[in-house]
C-alpha positions as CSV (number, residue, x, y, z in Angstrom):
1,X,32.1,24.9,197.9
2,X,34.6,28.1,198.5
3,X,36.6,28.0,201.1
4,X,36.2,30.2,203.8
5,X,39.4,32.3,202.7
6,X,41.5,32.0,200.4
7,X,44.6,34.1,199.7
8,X,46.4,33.8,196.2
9,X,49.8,34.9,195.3
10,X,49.5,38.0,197.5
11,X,51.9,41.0,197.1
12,X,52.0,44.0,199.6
13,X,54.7,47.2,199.5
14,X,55.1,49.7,202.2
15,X,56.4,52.4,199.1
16,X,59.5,51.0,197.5
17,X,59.6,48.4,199.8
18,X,57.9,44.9,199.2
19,X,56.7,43.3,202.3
20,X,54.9,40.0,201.1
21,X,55.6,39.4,197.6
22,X,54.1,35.7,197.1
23,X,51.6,34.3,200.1
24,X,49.0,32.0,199.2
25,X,47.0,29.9,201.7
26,X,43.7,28.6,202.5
27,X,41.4,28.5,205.4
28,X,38.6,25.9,205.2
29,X,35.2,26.7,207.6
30,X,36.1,25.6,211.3
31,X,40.1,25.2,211.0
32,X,42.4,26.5,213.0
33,X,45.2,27.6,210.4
34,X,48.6,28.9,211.2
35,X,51.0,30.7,209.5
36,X,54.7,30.9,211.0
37,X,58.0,32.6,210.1
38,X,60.9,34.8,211.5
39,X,60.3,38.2,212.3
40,X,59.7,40.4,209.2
41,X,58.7,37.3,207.2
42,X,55.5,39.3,206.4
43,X,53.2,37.7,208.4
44,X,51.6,40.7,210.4
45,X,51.5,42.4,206.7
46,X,49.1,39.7,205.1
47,X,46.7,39.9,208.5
48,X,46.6,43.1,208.0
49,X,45.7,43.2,204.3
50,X,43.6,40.7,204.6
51,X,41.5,42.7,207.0
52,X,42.0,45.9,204.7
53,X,44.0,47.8,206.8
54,X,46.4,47.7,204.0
55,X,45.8,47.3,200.0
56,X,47.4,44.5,198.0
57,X,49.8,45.5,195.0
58,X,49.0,41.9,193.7
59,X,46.7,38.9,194.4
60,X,43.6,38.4,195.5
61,X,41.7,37.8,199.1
62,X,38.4,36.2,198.6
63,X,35.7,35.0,201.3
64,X,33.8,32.2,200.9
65,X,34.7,33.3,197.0
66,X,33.8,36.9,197.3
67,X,36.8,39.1,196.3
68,X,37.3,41.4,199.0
69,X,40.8,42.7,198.6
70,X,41.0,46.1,199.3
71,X,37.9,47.0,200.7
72,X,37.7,49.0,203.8
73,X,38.6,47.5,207.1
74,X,34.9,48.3,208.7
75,X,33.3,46.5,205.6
76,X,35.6,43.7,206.3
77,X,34.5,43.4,209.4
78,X,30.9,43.6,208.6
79,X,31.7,40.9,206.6
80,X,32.1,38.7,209.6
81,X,36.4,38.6,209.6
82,X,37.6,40.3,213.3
83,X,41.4,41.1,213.6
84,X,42.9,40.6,216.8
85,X,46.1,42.5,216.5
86,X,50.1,42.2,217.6
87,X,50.7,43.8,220.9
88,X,46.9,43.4,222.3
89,X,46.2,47.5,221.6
90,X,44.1,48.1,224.2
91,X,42.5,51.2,225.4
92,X,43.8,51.7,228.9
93,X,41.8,54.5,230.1
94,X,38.7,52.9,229.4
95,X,37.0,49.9,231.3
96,X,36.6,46.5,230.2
97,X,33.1,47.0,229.5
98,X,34.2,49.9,227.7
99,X,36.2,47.8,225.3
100,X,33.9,45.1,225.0
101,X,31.0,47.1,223.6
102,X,34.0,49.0,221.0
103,X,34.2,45.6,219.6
104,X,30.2,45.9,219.3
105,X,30.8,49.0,217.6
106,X,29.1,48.1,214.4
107,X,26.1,45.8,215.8
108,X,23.0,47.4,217.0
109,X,21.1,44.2,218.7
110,X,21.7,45.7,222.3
111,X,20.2,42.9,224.1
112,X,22.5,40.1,221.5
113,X,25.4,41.9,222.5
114,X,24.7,42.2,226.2
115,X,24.3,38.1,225.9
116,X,27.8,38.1,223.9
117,X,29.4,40.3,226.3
118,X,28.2,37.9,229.1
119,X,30.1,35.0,226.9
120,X,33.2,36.7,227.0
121,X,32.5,37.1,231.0
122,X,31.6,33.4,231.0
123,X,35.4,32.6,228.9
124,X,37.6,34.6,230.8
125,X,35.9,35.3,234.8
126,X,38.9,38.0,235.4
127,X,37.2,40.6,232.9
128,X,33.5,40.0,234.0
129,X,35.2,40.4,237.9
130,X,36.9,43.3,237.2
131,X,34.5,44.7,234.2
132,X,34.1,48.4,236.0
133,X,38.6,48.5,236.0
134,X,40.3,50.6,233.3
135,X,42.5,48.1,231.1
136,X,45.7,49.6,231.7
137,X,45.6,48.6,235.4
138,X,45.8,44.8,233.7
139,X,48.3,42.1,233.5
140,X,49.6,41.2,229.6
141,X,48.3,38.5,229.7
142,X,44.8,39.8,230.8
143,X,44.5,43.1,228.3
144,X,45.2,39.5,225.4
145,X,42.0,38.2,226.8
146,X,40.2,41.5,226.5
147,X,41.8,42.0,222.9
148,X,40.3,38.6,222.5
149,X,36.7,39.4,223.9
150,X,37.3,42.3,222.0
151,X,37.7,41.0,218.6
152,X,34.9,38.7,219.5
153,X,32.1,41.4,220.4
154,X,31.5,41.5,216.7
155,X,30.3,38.0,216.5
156,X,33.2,37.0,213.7
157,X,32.9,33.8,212.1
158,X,36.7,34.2,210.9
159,X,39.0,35.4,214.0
160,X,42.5,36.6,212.8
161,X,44.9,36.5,216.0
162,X,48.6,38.2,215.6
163,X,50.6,36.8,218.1
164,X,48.7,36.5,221.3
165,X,51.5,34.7,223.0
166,X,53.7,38.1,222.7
167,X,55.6,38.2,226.2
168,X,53.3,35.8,228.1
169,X,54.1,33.2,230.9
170,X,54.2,30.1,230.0
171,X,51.2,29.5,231.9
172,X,49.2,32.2,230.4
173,X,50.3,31.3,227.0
174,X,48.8,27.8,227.8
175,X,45.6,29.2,229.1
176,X,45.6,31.5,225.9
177,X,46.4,28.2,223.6
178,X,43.5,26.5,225.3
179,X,40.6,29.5,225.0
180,X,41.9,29.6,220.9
181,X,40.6,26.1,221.1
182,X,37.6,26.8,222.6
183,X,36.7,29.2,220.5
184,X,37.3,26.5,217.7
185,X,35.1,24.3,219.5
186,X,32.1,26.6,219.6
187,X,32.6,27.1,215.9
188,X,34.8,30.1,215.2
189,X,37.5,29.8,212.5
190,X,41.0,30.7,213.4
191,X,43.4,32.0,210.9
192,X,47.0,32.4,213.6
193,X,50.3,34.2,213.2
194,X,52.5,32.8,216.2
195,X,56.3,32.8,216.8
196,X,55.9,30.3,219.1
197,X,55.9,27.8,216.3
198,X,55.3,24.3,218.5
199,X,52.5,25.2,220.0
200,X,51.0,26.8,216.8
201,X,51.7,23.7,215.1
202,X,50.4,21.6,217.8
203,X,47.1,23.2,217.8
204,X,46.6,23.8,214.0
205,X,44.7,21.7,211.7
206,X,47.0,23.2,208.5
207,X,50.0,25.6,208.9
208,X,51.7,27.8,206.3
209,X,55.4,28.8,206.1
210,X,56.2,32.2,205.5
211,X,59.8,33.1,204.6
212,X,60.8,36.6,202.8
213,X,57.4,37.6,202.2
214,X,56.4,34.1,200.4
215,X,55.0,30.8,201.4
216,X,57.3,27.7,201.2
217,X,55.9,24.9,202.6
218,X,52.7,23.7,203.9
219,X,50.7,21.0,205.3
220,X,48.8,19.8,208.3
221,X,50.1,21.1,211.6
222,X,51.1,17.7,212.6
223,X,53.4,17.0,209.4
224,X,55.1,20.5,209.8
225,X,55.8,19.8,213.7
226,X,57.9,16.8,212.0
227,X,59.2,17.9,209.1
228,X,63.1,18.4,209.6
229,X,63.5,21.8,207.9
230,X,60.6,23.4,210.3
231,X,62.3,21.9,212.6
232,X,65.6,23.0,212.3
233,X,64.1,26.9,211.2
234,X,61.8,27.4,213.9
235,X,61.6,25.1,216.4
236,X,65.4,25.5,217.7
237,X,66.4,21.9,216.8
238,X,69.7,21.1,215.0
């Protein structure tokens, strides 16, 4: 059986200049998989290919063993793979219910997506209290849970997330952390990009190294969180 996704030897270039030049990783049916790195390491760059926003130079994307590299980010998403991305990118001027049914953009089972949009209301009781409020009256770390219900509107069975932590509290980020997990646990894969490494880790079934645009090292989240070169890279420890 294919994996859910799979990305092999993937190579991306904004013009002349090459953003990911090797990534390969895999993300099994009901994982939570993460894939860390410094800044620039071309993380945000595969999510974003692999959701077709951007077309590889190289490699191949498949789901569930259907290539789909460099098909159209609205196919993707039809496809069932929803991309949550860096910096939330919410639209302010509009309510949260407003957002909600943009992430239903594509469906057209009104009384499904009413149920879904009740879910989302049912994870995160700020947005269903304050549904009728424009987003850009919202906290950070509330405009990442309605970039979440978002993303979630369009019943994906993979859910990419780019760094949902981005200038959170530590209590939020915790709160975020434990909703990723919940999502898990009602049977949506996660495919994370995370800068904040430990907890990644901690949560992750696999993680992926990503360092100048290629994967190093892998291996389940717990062996990474111990290995003494992750360690030493990304986790601040000597």
């Amino acid at each position: 059986m294919s994996p859910m996704l799979e990305v092999s030897g993937l190579s991306v270039a904004y013009g002349a200049i090459e953003a990911v030049r090797d990534v390969s990783f895999v993300v099994e049916e009901g994982q939570i998989v993460s894939l860390i790195g410094a800044n620039g390491a071309g993380k945000t760059t595969t999510l974003r290919t692999v959701s077709g926003l951007l077309k590889p130079r190289a490699g191949t994307v498949k789901l569930e063993g259907r290539e789909i590299s460099g098909l159209p980010a609205h196919t993707v998403l039809n496809l069932g793979i929803a991309h949550c991305p860096e910096g939330r990118r919410t639209f302010g001027r509009m309510t949260v219910e407003e957002n909600l049914q943009l992430g239903a953009y594509t469906r057209d089972d009104d009384a499904a997506v009413q149920a879904d949009m009740k879910n989302v209301y049912e994870l995160f009781p700020v947005l269903g209290e304050r549904r009728h409020q424009k987003a850009g009256l919202f906290s950070g770390g509330e405009q990442q849970m309605l970039a979440i219900g978002r993303a979630m509107m369009s019943r994906p069975r993979l859910l990419m997330l780019d760094e949902p932590s981005m200038g959170l509290s530590p209590i939020m980020t915790q709160r975020i952390f434990d909703t990723i997990k919940e999502l898990q646990s009602q049977g949506t894969t996660i495919l994370l990009v995370e800068q904040n490494a430990l907890a990644a880790l901690a949560l992750s079934d696999r993680g992926y190294v990503i360092d100048l645009g290629a994967t190093t090292l892998d291996g389940p989240g717990t062996e990474l969180l111990a290995d003494e070169r992750v360690r030493s890279a990304y986790l601040g420890e000597d």
